[in-house]
N, C-alpha and C positions, 0 to 999 in steps of 0.2 A: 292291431286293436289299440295299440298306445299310442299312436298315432291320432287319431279319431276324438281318445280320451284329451289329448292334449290339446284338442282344434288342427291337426296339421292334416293336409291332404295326402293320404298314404297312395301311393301310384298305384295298387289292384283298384282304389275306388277310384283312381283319376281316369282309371284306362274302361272302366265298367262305365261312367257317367261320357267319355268321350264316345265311347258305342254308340250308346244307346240314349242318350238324350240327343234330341233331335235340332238341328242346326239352323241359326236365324238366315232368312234368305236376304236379307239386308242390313249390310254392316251395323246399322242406324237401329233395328230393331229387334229385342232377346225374343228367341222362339219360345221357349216354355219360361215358368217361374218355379223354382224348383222349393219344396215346405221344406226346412230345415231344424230341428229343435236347437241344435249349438250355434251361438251365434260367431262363435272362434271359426268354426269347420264353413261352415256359411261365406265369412268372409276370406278362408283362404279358397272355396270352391270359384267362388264370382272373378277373385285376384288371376287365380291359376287359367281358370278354362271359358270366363267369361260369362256366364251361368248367371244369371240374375238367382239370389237366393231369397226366401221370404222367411224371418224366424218373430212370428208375434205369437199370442194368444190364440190364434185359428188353428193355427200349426198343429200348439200343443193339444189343442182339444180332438183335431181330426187323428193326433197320433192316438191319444188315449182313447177314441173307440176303437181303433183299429186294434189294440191291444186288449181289449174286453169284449170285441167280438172273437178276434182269433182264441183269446183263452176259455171263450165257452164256447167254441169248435171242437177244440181238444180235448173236454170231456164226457 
């Protein structure tokens, strides 16, 4: 978790985003673009695994529903 907090790529998330994000079919071109709110964690994600990352003001706003939907799920 202090990993994350400090912007570094901790290897359970390196090894969870190598699974499971899905791989460009050509050197030339990133398959997905991944929302990121840290702009630290972001750019070690893209450094490390090649990940194109996106951290603007969409990011934030698609996170904070997803945070006000899930916590009026859960009551």
């Amino acid at each position: 978790m202090k990993d994350i907090v400090n912007g570094k790529l901790h290897l359970d998330l390196q090894l969870f985003l190598e699974n499971n994000v899905p791989k460009a079919k050509e050197k030339s071109k990133l398959a997905v673009v991944l929302g990121v709110q840290d702009a630290a964690l972001a750019s070690a994600i893209t450094e490390t695994l090649n990940i194109q990352c996106l951290t603007s003001v969409i990011v934030f706003e698609i996170l904070r529903g997803i945070i006000i939907i899930y916590s009026a799920q859960l009551k």
